[in-house]
N, C-alpha and C positions, 0 to 999 in steps of 0.2 A: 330036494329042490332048494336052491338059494344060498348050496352051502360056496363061502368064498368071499366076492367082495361085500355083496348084502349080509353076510352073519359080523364080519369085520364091524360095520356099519351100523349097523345095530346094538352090536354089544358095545360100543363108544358113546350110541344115542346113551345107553341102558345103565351107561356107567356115569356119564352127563349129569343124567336128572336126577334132581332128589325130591320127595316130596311122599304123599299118601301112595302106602305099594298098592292098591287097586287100581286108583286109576292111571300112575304110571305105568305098568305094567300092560293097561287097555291102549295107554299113548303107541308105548315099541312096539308093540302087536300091531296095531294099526298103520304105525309105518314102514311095518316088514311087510303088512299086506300089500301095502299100496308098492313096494319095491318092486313085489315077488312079481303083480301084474304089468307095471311096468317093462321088466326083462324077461318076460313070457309075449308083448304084445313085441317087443326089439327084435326077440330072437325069434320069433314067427314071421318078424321082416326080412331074414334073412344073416341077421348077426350070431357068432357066436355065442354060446353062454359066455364066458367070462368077459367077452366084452359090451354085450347086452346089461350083465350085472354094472360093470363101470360106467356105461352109458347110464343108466336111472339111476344110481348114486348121483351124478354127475348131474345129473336135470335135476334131481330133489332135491338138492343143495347142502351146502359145508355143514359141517358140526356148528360152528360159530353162527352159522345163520338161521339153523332150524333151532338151535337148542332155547334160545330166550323166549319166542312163544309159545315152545313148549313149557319151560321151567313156569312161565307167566301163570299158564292155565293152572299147574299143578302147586304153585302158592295160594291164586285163588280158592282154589278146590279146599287147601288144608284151613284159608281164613272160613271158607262156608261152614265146613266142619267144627269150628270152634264158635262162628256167630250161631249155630242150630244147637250148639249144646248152653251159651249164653240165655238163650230166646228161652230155650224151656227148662234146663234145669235152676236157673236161678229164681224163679217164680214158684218153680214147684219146691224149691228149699222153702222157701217163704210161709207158704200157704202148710206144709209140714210142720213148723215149727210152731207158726200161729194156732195149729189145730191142737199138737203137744201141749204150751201153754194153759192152753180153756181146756185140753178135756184130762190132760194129766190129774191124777185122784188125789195127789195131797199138793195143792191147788198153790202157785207161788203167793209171795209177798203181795198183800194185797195195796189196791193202790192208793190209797192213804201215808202208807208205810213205806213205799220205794223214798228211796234218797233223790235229793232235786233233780237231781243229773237224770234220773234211771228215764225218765219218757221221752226228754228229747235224746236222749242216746237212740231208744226205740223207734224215735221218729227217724233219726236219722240212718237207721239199718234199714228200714221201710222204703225210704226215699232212693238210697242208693240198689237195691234192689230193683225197684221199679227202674229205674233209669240204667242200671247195665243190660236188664232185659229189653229193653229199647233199644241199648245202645247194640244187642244184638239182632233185635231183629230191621233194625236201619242197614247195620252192614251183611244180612244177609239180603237183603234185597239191592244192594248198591255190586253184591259181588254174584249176583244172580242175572235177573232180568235188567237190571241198571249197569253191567258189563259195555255197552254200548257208549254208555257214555264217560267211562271214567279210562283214561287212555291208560294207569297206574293204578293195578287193583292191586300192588304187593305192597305201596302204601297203605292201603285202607286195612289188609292182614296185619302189617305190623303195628298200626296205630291200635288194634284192637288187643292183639296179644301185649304192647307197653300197656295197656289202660288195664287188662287184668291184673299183671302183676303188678302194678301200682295199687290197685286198689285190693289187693289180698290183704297186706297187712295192714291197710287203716282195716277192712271187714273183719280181721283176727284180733284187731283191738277194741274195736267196737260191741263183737259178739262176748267175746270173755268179761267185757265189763255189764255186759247183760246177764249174762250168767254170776257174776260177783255179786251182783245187785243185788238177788234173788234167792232166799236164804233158803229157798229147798233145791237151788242148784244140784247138791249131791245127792240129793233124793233121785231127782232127775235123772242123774246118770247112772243110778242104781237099776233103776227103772226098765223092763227089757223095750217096751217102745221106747223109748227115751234112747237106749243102749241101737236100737234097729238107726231111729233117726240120726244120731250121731257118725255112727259110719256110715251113714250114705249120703251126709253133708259133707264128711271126711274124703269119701270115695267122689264126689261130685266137683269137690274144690279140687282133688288130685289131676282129674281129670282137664279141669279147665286151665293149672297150672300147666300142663303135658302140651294141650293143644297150642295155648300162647307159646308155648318155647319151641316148638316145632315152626311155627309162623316165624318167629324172630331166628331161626336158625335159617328159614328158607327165604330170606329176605335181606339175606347175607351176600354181599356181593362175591362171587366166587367166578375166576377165570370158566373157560368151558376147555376140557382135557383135549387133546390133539388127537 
């Protein structure tokens, strides 16, 4: 069923959009479904198939006209995915490292001894922490249930994914100077918790660098293919 002007149509939707393959993949299936009923309801009126099929193409409208709120939805969906990895994995980096620190057994530089700099550094890794976790779970509710009201949710994806990668490398220079500070640094990474916590601060920032560039990639203005 369907094979002709609906698979045409489809595989143009399917080459169209870009974005997370799940839920693209749920968008063209969805709109093959609603094709296929479409030129099943035509052609039970009395139409050929193949002109049944070109009739509900024809009702569902152009590529140029269905593809931007589809593409819309599917930058939304990849900015959610990156404000849900925001919201919780940068608190729970937080709360891992802070636990490292106190319960690690040969115990850092005590703080008498830190260099002037070392707390407000500390304060200001704390700070920024709490506020990208905010800052992700603001835009996952603005590209959630707050959709309604923001007529431009591939702004709100793209401002999220600049504000990561802007603040990666102040957070790579901030951390490192936390770690300089602390003269059992190497202890630390010797250390197999120490060693666990480190790749999956490693693996956690990979991640969040991955999701922002996929938002800044789908927020790219890009003709729609013919």
């Amino acid at each position: 069923m369907g094979a002709g002007v609906i698979d045409d149509y489809v595989a143009g939707l399917g080459r169209a959009l870009r974005g997370p393959r799940g839920p693209r993949l749920d968008l063209v299936t969805e709109a093959r479904d609603s094709l296929l009923d479409a030129a099943e309801a035509l052609e039970g009126g009395g139409l050929e198939r193949a002109e049944a099929e070109r009739r509900a193409v024809e009702e569902f409208g152009a590529l140029d006209e269905i593809v931007p709120g589809y593409q819309e939805e599917l930058t939304a969906c990849a900015g959610r995915r990156l404000a849900v990895l925001l919201f919780l994995a940068v608190p729970f980096t937080a709360v891992m490292w802070t636990l490292m620190w106190r319960l690690f057994p040969a115990a850092p530089v005590s703080a008498p001894d830190w260099p002037g700099w070392f707390a407000p550094v500390a304060r200001a890794v704390d700070l920024l922490q709490i506020a990208i976790g905010a800052l992700g779970a603001l835009a996952l509710f603005a590209l959630g249930r707050g959709r309604r009201r923001i007529r431009r949710p591939h702004l709100v994806a793209r401002a999220l994914a600049l504000t990561v990668w802007g603040l990666f490398p102040v957070m790579v220079v901030l951390c490192g100077a936390l770690m300089y500070g602390s003269s059992d640094s190497a202890g630390l990474s010797g250390h197999p918790p120490g060693l666990v916590a480190s790749a999956v601060s490693y693996t956690l920032w990979g991640l969040q660098l991955y999701c922002a560039g996929r938002c800044l990639a789908l927020t790219r203005r890009r003709s729609v293919p013919a």
